[in-house]
Each structure stands twice: as C-alpha cells, then as structure tokens.
N, C-alpha and C positions, 0 to 999 in steps of 0.2 A: 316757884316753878320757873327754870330758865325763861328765855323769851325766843321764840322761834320764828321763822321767818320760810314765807314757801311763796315763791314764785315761778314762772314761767324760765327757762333758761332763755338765752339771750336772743335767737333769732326763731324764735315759734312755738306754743303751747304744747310741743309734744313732747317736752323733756320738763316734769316739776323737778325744783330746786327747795330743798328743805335746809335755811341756815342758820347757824348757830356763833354765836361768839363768847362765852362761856368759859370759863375755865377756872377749877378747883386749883387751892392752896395746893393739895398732894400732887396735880400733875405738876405743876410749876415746879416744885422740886423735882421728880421724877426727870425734867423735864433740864432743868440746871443740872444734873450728875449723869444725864445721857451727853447735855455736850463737854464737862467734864474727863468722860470718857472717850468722846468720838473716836480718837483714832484706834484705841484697844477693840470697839466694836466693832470695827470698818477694817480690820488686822488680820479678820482668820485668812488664812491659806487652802484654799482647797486641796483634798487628798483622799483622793475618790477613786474608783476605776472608771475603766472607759464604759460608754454605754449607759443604760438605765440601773441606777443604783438600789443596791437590796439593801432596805430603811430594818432600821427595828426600832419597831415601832414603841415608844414609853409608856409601860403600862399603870403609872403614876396620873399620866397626863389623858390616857382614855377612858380612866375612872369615870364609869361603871362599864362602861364600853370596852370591848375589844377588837382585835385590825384581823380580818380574814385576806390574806395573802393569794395572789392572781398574777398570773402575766399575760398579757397580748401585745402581739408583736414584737414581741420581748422586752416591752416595758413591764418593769412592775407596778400593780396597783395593787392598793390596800382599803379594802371594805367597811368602813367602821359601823360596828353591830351592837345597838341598844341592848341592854341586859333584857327589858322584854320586847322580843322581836314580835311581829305580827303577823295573826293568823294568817293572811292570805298574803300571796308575792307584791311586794309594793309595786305602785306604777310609777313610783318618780324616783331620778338619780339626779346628785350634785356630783360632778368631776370635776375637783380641786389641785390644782396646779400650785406651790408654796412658790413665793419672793425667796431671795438671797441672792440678789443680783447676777442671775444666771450660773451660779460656782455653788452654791450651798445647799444641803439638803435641806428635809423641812423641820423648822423648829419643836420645841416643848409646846409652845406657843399654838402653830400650826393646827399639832395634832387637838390640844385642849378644843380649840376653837371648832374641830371636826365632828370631836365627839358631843359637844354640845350642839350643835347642829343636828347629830340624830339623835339626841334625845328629845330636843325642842320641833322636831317638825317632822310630824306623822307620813307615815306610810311612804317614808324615802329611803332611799339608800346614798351615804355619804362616802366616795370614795377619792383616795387621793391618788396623786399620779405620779409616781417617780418619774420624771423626763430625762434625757443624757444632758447631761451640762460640762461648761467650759470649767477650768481652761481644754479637759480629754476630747468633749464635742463641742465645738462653737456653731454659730446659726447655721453654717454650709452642711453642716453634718445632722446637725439635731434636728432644724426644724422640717425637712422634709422626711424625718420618720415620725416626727409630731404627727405631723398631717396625716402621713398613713396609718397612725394609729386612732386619731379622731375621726376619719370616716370610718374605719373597724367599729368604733366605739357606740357609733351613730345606727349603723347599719345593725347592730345589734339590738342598739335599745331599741330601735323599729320596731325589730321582729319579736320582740320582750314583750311589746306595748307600754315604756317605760317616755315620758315627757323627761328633755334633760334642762338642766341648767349647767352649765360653765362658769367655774368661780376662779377668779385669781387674787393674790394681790400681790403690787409691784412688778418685779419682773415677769411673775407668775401671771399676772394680771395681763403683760404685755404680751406673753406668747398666747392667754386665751382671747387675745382679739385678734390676732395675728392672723390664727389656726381659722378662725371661721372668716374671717372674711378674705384669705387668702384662699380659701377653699371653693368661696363664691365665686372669684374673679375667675378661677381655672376654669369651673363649670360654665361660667357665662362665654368665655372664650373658646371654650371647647363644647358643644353642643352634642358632641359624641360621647362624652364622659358620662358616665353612672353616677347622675346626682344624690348627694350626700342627703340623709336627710336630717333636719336641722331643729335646732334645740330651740326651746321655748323661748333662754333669755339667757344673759350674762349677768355676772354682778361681778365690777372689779374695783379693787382697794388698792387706793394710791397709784394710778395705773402709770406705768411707765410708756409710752404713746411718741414719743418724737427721739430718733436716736442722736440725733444732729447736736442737741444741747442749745441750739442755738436763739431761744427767747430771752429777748432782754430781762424777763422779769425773774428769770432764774437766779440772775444777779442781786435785784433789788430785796429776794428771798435770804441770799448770804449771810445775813447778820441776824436774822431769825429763826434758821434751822438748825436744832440741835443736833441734830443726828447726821444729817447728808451736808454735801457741799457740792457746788460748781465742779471742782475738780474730781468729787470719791464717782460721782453719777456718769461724767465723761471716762472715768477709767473703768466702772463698772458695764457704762455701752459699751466702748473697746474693747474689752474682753469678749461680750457677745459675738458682736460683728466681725470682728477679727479684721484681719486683712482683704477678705475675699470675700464680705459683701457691702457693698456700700450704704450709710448711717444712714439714706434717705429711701432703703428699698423696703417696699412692704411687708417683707417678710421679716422685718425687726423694726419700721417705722408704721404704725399702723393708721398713724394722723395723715400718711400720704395713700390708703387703700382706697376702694372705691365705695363712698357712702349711698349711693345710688342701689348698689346691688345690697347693702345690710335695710335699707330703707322697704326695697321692694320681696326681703326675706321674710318682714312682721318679727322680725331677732329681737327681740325686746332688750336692753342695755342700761343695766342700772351701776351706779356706782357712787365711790365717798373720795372727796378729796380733801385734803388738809390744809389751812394757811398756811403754819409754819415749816409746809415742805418745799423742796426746790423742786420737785417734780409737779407739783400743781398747776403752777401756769398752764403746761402743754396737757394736763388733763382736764382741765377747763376749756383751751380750746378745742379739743374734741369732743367735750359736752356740749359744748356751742355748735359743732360741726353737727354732732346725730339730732340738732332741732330743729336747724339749717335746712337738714334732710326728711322732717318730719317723723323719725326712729322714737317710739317711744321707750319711757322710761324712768326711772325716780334716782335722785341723786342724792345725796348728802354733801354738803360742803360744811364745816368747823374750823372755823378760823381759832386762831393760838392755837391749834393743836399740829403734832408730827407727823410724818410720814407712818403711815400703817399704825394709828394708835387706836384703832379696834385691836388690835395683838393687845394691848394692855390688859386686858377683860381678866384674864385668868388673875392679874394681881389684885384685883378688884377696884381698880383704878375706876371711878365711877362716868369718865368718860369714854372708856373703853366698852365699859357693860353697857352703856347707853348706846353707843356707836354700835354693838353688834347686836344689842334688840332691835336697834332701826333694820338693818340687815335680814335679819330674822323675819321682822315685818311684811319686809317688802317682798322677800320671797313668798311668805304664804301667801301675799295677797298675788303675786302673783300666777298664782292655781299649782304651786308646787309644793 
C-alpha cells in the first residue's frame, strides 16, 4: 500500500492536504515518451469557428453513456446520460469546463472522464461546457460571456433545486475560478446587482492561477516536466490574454481575485496538483492562499507525477484511476 501523507495546507486547518510520492514503472515511461514527444503534443493548431463550438461528442469514449446536446446563451453544452438514468429528476450538476490551453476543444480523455463521473455518482447530471476559445475569442471576448452564462446556469439550477459543483482542469480549471470569484467581486461592488446564486464547491486539476509566469519555482520545475515548459505555459497565457488584458487582472489571474469574498461565500474548493508540473507552484500558492483565508476544502498533491495526469485514467495508468477516485471521493463526500 503506497504511503500517504495528509496534513493541514500551510497557513490554517481549512484546506487538508492528501500527499503522495509514488510512482509506477508504466508511468515513468509513459512519462519518458510524453517528453519524448513534447513538442508534437504542444503542436496542434487551433481551427475552430468563432464563438461556442459544436463538439461531437466520441461515442467510443461515453461508453455506456451518451451526450444530450443544449445551448444557453449560445454556448453549447452537453449532458452526459448513464444507460440507467433515474427515476426521479436529479438534484445535483457538475459543469465541466475541458484544459487545452484556452484554443482546444475537449479531448477523448475529457469526455471518458465525464462519463465515468455519471456513472459513478448517483443522482447527478454531468455536463460539459463548450466555452469560445482563442486564438477566435480571447479573455476580452470570452470571458464576459462566460460569466453571463454562469449566472444563467446558476440562476437555473436555483430554480431546478439542483446543488452545483464547478469542475475544471488546467486552463478549464482557470476560467472555473475566474467565473465565480469574478462573479463575487461584481456583486460585492455592486449591491444593485441580482445576486448569483452559488455553487456548493469547485474541484480543479492542475489549475492554471497566476498568468504572469512569474514564480521562480516554475524554473526550478524545467528539468522535471515532461509535458509543459516555461516557455509552452507563457505562450499558452499569451494566447488567453491577448494584448488587451493585462497577465495580472482577475479575470485570467485568479491568485490576484478577492479571497475574502470566496471565504465569506462557504464555495468549498478542492483540487489536485502535480510535482512534476510547471504550473504547480502558482497552484500551490493558492492552496495556501484559500487556508490563509479559512475556504475549505481537500486537495491532492502527487509528486513525480504531470500536469493533469488524472487524464491518464482511461489508459489505466494506475495513477491516473487512483487520482480520479480520490476526486470521485471527494465529491460525494462533498454532499454531491
């Protein structure tokens, strides 16, 4: 049995930390022929239309499951529906946002990971969320339709009687922090605004948090990340942010939003981060930050492992199924 490690994150009991250093022969190759490859993964080209993109959905990878097709506000989103669905209307939704560094749509990976999700946790509905992505919409365009369609989303499941969770990961991760606590700040500042009403909890993987790049340990990462680098995660912000909004504004740096107002929401915020990614440091110091703040919520940290290697799951990579039962866990204990 590995050896596991749970403590308190760094500045107050309200973030546990569950850690692991472990790592199987088959990731380690896996793992050797990801950086092997890096730049043919790090390669594709976006070629997408503008706006919210219409996904088709692999029905290889939603086995037994299949994707019931929606749009609001003219995003598309996709419903994914266990072979046996349940007699009565469920009262819980996950709204899953996919990584591909703001340009890609959602992988095989993705969806697998979706549909196992509603087969493993009762009486939810698992749906994903095509967003507009760059290079067609960057942050100045996207994320303020984001927003209008997370208060839609919200303001619905209200009236559903539906508890949400908000899942990301990576960049997906970084527009589902964004979105609610950019949502907060507005409402706080604005006391006229028709408050949003707000979701149980978060869970992000690998979260993307600081667009600046600018942690030294980013560096210190370099020689141990097979998949990302200093440079692919600075071109990958860049692309987000564009020219026209600055790497430090909340609405694509969520390590600079206001932790006081997610603190005094009860938003529960759980997440996993990796050793061997370059994005972890700055996800760590925002683990640090929601304890700082007293935000609860359960973490995973795994050292020797990559950037989003719960995506591993579907190959049966055994730290990939372990990473996404930990997930799995945590949500139902979360009352969803």
């Amino acid at each position: 049995m590995p050896e596991m490690h749970h403590y308190a994150a760094h500045d107050g009991p309200s973030i546990k930390v569950t850690e692991r250093d472990d790592r199987t022969m088959l990731m380690s190759v896996l793992m050797h022929l990801v950086r092997l490859f890096r730049k043919q993964l790090n390669a594709s080209e976006p070629n997408h239309e503008d706006g919210s993109i219409r996904l088709n959905p692999p029905k290889t990878r939603l086995k037994p499951c299949i994707a019931s097709h929606r749009t609001v506000c003219d995003i598309h989103i996709y419903d994914i529906i266990p072979p046996k669905q349940p007699t009565k209307t469920p009262s819980k939704r996950i709204y899953y946002i996919a990584g591909g560094s703001w340009q890609l749509a959602p992988s095989g990976q993705h969806w697998w990971v979706c549909a196992k999700l509603a087969q493993v946790l009762p009486d939810t509905i698992i749906s994903i969320i095509s967003v507009p992505l760059a290079p067609n919409n960057t942050a100045s365009s996207s994320f303020p339709w984001c927003l209008r369609l997370y208060r839609e989303l919200m303001r619905t499941a209200e009236h559903a009687g539906e508890r949400v969770t908000f899942m990301g990961d990576s960049s997906g991760a970084n527009i589902v922090l964004c979105l609610v606590m950019e949502a907060l700040r507005q409402e706080a500042e604005n006391p006229e605004m028709e408050q949003t009403p707000r979701p149980i909890s978060l869970m992000v993987i690998s979260p993307s948090t600081d667009m600046t790049r600018n942690n030294p340990d980013i560096q210190n990462l370099r020689k141990f990340d097979p998949l990302l680098s200093p440079e692919i995660i600075k071109a990958t912000a860049k692309a987000w942010h564009a020219d026209d909004v600055d790497p430090t504004d909340r609405i694509v740096s969520p390590i600079n939003a206001d932790f006081s107002l997610l603190a005094k929401s009860g938003i529960r915020v759980h997440g996993v981060t990796a050793g061997y990614d370059v994005l972890s440091p700055d996800g760590i110091v925002f683990r640090n930050r929601l304890s700082e703040y007293g935000i609860q919520g359960e973490w995973l940290h795994w050292e020797k492992q990559m950037h989003c290697f719960v995506l591993t799951a579907p190959y049966r990579l055994s730290e990939g199924k372990q990473g996404l039962d930990w997930v799995f866990d945590v949500i139902k204990r979360d009352g969803i």
